[in-house]
C-alpha positions as CSV (number, residue, x, y, z in Angstrom):
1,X,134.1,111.8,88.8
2,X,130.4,113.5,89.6
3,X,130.3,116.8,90.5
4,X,129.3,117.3,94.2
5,X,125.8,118.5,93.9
6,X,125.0,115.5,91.4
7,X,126.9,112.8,93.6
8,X,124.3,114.0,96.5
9,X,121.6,113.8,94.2
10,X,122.3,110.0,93.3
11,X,122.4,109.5,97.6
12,X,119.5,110.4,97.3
13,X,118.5,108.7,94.7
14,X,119.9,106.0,96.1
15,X,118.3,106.3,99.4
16,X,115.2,105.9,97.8
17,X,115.4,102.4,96.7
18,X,114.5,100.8,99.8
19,X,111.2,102.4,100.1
20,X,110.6,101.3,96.6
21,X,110.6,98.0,97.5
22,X,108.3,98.1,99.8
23,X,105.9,100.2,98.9
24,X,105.5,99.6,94.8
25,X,105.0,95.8,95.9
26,X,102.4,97.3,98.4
27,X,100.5,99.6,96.2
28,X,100.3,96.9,93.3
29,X,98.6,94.3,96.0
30,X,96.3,96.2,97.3
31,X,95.3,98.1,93.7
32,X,95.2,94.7,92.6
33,X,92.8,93.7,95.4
34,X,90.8,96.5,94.7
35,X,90.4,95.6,91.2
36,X,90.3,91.9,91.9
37,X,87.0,92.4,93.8
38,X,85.8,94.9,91.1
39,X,86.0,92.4,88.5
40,X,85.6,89.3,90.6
41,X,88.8,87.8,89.8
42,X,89.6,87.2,93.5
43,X,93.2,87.2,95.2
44,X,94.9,86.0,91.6
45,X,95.0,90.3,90.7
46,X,96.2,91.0,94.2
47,X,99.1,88.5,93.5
48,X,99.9,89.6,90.3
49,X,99.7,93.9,91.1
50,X,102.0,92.9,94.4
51,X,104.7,90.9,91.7
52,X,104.2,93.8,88.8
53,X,105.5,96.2,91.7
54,X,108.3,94.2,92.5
55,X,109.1,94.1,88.8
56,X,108.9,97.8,88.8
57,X,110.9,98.5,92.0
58,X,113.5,96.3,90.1
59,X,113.6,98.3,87.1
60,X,113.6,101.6,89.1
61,X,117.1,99.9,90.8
62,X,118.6,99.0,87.8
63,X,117.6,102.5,86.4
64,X,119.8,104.2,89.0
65,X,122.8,101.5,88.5
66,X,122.7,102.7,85.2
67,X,123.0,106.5,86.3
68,X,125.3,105.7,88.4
69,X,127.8,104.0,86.8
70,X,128.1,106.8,84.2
């Protein structure tokens, strides 16, 4: 069993992981966009920064699954 002050820290944590999967999916769109237009490969970089933040909101979850489950 956690100790208290590390069982709130993983709330916390925890609490986090909605806002990560909103805004990493966010952020990667539009830097995506940004870059898309840049380099004038058009929506197809907006796409792909928007599913590379997904990806790394998932990995962030399964991150604190992992902490938590020790």
């Amino acid at each position: 069993m956690p100790e208290p002050s590390s069982r709130y820290r993983l709330i916390a944590e925890a609490s986090t992981a909605g806002l990560l999967f909103v805004l990493s999916p966010l952020a990667g769109y539009f830097l995506g966009k940004w870059l898309g237009e840049a380099v004038g490969l058009g929506r197809i970089a907006a796409y792909a920064g928007a599913l590379l933040g997904l990806v790394s909101a998932f990995v962030n979850l399964l991150r604190l699954v992992g902490r938590a489950t020790r």
